[in-house]
N, C-alpha and C positions, 0 to 999 in steps of 0.2 A: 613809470613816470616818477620822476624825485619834486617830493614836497619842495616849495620854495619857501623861505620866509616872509613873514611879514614884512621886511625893508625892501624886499626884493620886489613883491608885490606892490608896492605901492609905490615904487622906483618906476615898475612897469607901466601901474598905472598912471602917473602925471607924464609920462614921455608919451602913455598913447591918448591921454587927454589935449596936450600942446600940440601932436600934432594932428589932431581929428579938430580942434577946437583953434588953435593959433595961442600966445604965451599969453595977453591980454582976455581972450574968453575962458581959457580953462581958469585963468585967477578966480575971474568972476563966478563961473560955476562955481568952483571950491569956497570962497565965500558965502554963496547963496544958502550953504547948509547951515543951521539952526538945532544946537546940541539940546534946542529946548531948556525946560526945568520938570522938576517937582519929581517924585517918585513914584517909576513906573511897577511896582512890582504893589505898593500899597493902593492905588490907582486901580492895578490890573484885579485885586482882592475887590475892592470895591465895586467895579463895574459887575464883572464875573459872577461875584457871587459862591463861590463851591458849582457852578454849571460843569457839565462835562462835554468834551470835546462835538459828542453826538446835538447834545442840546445847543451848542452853540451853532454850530453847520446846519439843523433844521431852522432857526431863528434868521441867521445868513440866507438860506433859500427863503424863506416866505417875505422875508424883507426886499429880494429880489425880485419876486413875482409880486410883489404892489410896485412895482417903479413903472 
């Protein structure tokens, strides 16, 4: 299978956003996205901590079984 590009990808995607959605909903979806702010990589430092993959996934389970 041949890589597509990124233009081509996302040619693909607003043709099959318009017509699963119609040219007035797809705008809207594509608006409704929010680039955000601030910096996620000093952010991610911050929350994280130095944890490691393992410690994060038990923290994710046990946080799940209190819901």
């Amino acid at each position: 299978m041949e890589s597509k590009t990124i233009a081509k990808i996302q040619s693909e995607g607003y043709d099959a956003l318009v017509n699963a959605l119609g040219p007035e909903d797809a705008i809207r979806f594509i608006r409704s996205f929010d680039p955000g702010s601030g910096d996620y990589t000093q952010d991610r430092k911050k929350y994280l901590k130095n944890k490691t993959v393992k410690q994060i996934g038990k923290e994710i389970l046990e946080l799940q079984k209190s819901l």
